[in-house]
N, C-alpha and C positions, 0 to 999 in steps of 0.2 A: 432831444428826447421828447418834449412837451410837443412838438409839431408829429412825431409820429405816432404820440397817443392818442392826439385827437383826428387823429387820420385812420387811428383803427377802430377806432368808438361809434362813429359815426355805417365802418362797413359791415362791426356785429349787428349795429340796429336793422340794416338795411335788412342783412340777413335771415331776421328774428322774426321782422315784419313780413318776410317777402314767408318763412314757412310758416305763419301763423294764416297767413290769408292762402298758401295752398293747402293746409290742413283746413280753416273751414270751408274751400272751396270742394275738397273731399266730402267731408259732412253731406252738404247741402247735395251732390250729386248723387249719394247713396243713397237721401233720403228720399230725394224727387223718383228716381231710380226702382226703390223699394216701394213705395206708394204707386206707383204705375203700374208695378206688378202685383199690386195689392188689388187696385182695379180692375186690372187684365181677369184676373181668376176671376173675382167676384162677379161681372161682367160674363165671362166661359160660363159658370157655374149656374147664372141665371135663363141662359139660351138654352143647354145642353138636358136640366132635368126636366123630367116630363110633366111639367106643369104649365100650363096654357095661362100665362096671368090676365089674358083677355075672357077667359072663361070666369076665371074668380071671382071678376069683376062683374060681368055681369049674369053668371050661370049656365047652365047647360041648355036650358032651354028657351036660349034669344034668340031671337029673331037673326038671318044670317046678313040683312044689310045692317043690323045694330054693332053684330060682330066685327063688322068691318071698318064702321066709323070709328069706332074705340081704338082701334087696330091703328090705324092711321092717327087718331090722335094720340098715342102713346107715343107714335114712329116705330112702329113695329114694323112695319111695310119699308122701309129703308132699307138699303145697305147695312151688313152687319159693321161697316169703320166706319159710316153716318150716326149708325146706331152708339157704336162704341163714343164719338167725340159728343154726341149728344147725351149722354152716361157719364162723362167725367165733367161736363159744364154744371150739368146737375149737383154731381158729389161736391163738387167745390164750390156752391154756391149752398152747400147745406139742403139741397133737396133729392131728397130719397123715395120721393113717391107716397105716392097714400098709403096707410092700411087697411086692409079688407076686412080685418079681424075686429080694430078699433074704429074705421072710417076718418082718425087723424090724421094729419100728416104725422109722418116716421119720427122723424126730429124730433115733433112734441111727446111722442111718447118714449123715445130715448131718454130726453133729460128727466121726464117722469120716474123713469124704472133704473136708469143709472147709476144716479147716488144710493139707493140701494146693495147692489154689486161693489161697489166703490169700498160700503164703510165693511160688508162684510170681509172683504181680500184684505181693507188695513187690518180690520181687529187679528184676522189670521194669520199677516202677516206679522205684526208686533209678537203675535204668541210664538209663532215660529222662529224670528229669532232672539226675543232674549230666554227663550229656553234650550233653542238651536246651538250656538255659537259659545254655551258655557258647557255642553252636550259633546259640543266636538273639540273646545279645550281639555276638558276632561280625558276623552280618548285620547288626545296626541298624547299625553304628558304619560298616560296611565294606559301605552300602546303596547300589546300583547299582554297584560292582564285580563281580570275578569271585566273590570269595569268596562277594558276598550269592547270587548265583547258584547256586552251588554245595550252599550250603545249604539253598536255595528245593528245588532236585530232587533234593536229599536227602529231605525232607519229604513230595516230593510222590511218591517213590518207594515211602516209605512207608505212605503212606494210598492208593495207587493198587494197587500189587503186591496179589495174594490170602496170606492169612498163611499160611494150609493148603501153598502150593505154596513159598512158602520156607521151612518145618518141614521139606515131604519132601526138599527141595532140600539144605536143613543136615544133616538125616540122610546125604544120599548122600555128600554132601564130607567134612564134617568126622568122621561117625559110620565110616562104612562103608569111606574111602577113604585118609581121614589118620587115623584112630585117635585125634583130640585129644579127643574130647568122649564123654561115657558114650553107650549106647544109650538105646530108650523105660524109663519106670519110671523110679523116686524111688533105686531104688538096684540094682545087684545081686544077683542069688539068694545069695551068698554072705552077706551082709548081713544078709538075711532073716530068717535064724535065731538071729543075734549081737545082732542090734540092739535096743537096747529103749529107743522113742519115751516121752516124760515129756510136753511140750506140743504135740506132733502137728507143729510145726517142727522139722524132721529135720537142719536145717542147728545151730537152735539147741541143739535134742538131743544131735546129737554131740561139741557142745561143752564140754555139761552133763555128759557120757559119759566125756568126755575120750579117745574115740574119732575120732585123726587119721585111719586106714587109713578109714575109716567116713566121716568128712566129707571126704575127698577126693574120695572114689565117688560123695557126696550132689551135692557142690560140681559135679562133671564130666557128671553128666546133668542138672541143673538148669540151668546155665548157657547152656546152647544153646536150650531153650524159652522161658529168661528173658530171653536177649538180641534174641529173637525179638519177644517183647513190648513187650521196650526200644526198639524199633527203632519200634515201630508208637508209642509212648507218644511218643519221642521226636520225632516227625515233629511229632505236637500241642504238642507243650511250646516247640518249636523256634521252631516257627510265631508262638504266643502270645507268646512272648519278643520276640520279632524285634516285633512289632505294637506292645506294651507301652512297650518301649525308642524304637522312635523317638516315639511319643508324650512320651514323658518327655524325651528330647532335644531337642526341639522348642519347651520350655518357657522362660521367662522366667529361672526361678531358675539353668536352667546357662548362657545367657549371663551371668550377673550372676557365676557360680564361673568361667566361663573371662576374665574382664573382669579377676578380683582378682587372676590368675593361678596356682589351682590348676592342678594337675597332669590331666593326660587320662585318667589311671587313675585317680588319686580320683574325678574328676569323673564317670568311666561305672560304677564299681563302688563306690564310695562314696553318691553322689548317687543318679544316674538308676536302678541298678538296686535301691537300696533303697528307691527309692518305687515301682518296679512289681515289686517282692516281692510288695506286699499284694493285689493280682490275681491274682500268679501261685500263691497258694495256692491260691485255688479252683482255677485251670490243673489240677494238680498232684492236688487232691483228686477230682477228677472225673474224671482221667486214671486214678487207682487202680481207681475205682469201674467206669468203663469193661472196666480190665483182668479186673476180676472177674466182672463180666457177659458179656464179651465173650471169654473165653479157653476156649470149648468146643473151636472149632475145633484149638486149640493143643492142647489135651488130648489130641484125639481123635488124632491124628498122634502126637503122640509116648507115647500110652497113658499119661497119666498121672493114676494114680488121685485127681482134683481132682470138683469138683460137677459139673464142665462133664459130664466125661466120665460120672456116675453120672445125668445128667439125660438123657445121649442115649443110654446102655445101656437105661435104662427105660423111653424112648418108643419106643423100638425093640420092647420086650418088653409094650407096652399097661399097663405100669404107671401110672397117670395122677395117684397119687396121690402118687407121689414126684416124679413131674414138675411137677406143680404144689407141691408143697412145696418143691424147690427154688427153685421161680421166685417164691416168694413169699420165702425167704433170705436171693437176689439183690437183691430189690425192695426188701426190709427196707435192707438193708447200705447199698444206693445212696437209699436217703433217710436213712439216718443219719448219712453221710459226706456228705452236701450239708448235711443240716440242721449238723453239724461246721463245714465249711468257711464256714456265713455268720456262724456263732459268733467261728470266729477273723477273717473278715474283720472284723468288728465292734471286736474287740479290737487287731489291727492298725491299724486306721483309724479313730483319732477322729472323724474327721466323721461317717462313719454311726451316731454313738452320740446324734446328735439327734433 
């Protein structure tokens, strides 16, 4: 009996091992895969629109053998699949070209205006779901009342409303009318001068700073664009919750918890909502990724020097090269944080580890 246990011990590992290394060999070729088509477009997108990056650079009215050396030294004169391997040696070595708008290179102004975007998506993220996900417990439990209702056009107020017209809207009220919340920008002109940023998170900087006059000022104009974001995260997270929960309510094992006579609060936040935890990370993770792709508009309203807003100064200004560097960032960050989220789902939830 002992010579056939350890005869089978040894064929689960094999087993275990052989689908853990075809599971990340999956990973790793969806992401190579996904990035390549991340480049593909970005690449399309830079040929196809009618902006001549060689004029940008040096205007309309050069000279046409200046035109042409520029041209050549760009490799614009190439083959467009000379063009294209010359396009991905670049991205993967972190060079995206100069800016026409700033005269940096792209990169340096990326990690400049980043952490920006960055702390605004957390802050809106956090608002979204610990407001979110008690939002959409509420409706499961309290589903076909008033409350579930309530909630429901809460949700749907926020994925319907335009975010731009309730940026200018919070400006007027709260900015302009009640004085509760800072103006556009990360902080006051006063600030400007005194302040000195360590990890480009201004909020966490002034902490590091030990600068309160500093992070109240951070804290009162961030909070109106973040709760703005919160608002729209929130509607998704809401949503997800509320779907998730009655699912799990619905199950066999909490008749079998209200049967032994646990409690109604163990049983919905105990039970039910720690087994649709592990969905609602993804929820949660994809809401971030959203916020970060999607918070130009927010930017752009309340002037806040984030990517959004250096991706729509520069298509404004035919920079194409920071445009597209951002947009590949974005693309990067929203398949790192997806590829993240199916890691923790995996770890969260043994079954998917077969």
């Amino acid at each position: 009996m002992s010579t056939t246990d350890t005869s089978i011990k040894p064929r689960r590992t094999n087993r275990r091992a052989l689908a853990f290394f075809k599971s990340a060999a999956g990973f790793v070729v969806i992401v190579l895969t996904t990035y390549l088509g991340l480049l593909a477009v970005t690449f399309f997108i830079g040929r196809v629109v009618p902006i001549d990056p060689v004029l940008a650079i040096v205007g309309d009215r050069a000279p046409a053998h200046v035109v042409e050396r520029v041209r050549q030294e760009m490799g614009l004169n190439l083959p467009y699949y000379q063009q294209f391997i010359l396009y991905v040696k670049g991205v993967l070595q972190g060079d995206f070209g100069t800016s026409v708008l700033t005269t940096n290179p792209v990169m340096t102004d990326i990690r400049r205006v980043f952490p920006a975007t960055m702390e605004l998506a957390t802050v809106g993220t956090i608002i979204g779901a610990v407001f979110g996900i008690p939002l959409g417990v509420l409706a499961a439990v309290k589903r076909g009342s008033l409350t579930d209702q309530i909630v429901r056009v809460i949700g749907l107020v926020g994925y319907s409303v335009p975010i731009f017209w309730l940026g200018l809207l919070g400006l007027l009220v709260f900015y302009a009318k009640l004085g509760w919340t800072g103006g556009p920008g990360r902080m006051d002109v006063v600030f400007e001068y005194t302040f000195t940023p360590v990890t480009g998170f201004y909020l966490i900087d002034a902490v590091i700073n030990r600068d309160w006059a500093a992070f109240r000022d951070i804290f009162s104009h961030i909070i109106l664009p973040g709760a703005l974001l919160g608002y729209f995260s929130l509607a998704y997270i809401s949503r997800m919750t509320r779907s998730f929960m009655l699912n799990e309510l619905s199950q066999e094992y909490i008749v079998a918890a209200r049967a032994k006579g646990l409690s109604e609060t163990r049983i919905i936040w105990g039970h039910a909502l720690r087994n649709a935890a592990v969905p609602l990370v993804t929820v949660i993770a994809l809401s971030y990724a959203g916020l970060l792709e999607g918070s130009v508009l927010t930017e752009t309203v309340f002037a806040w020097p984030g990517l959004g807003l250096y991706i729509t100064n520069s298509l404004q200004n035919a920079d194409m090269n920071a445009v597209l560097g951002g947009t590949i960032i974005i693309g990067s960050v929203f398949i790192a944080i997806n590829l993240l989220s199916d890691v923790l789902y995996r770890i969260l939830d043994p079954r998917t580890r077969n």
